[in-house]
C-alpha positions in Angstrom: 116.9 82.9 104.7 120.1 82.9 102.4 120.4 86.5 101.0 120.1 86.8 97.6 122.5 89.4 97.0 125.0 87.3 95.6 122.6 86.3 92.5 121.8 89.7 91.7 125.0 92.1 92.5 128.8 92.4 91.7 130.8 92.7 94.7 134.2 94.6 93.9 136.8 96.3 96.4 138.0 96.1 100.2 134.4 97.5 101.3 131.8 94.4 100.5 134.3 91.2 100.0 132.4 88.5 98.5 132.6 86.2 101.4 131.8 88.6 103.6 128.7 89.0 101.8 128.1 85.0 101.5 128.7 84.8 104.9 128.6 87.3 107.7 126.7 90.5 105.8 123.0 88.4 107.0 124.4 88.0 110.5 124.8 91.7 110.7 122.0 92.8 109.2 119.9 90.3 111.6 121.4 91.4 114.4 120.4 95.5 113.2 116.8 94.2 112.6 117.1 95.5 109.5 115.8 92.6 107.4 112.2 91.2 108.1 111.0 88.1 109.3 109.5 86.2 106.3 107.4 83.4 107.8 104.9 83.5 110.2 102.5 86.1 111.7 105.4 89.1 110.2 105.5 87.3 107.4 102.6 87.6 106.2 101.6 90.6 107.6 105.4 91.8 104.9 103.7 89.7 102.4 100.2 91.7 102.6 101.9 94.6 102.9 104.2 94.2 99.5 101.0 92.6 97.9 99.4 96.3 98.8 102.3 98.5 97.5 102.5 96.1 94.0 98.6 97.3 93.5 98.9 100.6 93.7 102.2 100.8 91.4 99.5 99.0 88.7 96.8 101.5 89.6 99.5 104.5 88.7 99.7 103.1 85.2 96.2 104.6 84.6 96.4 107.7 86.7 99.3 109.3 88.4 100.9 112.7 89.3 103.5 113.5 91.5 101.3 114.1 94.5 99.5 110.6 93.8 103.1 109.4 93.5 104.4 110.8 96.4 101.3 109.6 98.7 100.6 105.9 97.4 104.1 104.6 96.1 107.2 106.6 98.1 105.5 107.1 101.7 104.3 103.3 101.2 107.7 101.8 100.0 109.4 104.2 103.3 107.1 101.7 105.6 108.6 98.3 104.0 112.4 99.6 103.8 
């Protein structure tokens, strides 16, 4: 999976080089486990997951508060980061 970053973000200065970023930043990020498997079995289970946290950002539209915020849409999105 080819990061997207490069589609979405301006890279400037000594700290996040644009080929680094092409090139190496997925390697190292892979090798942290810090970026999820998107096919298979943890795929789907990320896909489920994000499909979950997507409803209940609709469902605030109607009826929120910050202790409704707090318990369906930040401790949720702390899971999937």
């Amino acid at each position: 999976m080819p990061l997207a970053l490069l589609q979405h973000c301006t890279f400037t200065g000594p700290a996040l080089p644009k080929p680094f970023v092409r090139f190496e930043l997925e390697k190292k990020l892979t090798k942290a486990k810090l970026i999820h498997k998107i096919t298979g079995n943890e795929g789907k289970e990320l896909q489920e997951a994000w499909t979950v946290y997507r409803r209940k950002l609709r469902e605030l539209a109607t009826r929120g508060g910050a202790v409704r915020v707090r318990n369906h849409i930040i401790l949720p999105l702390l899971k999937l980061l």
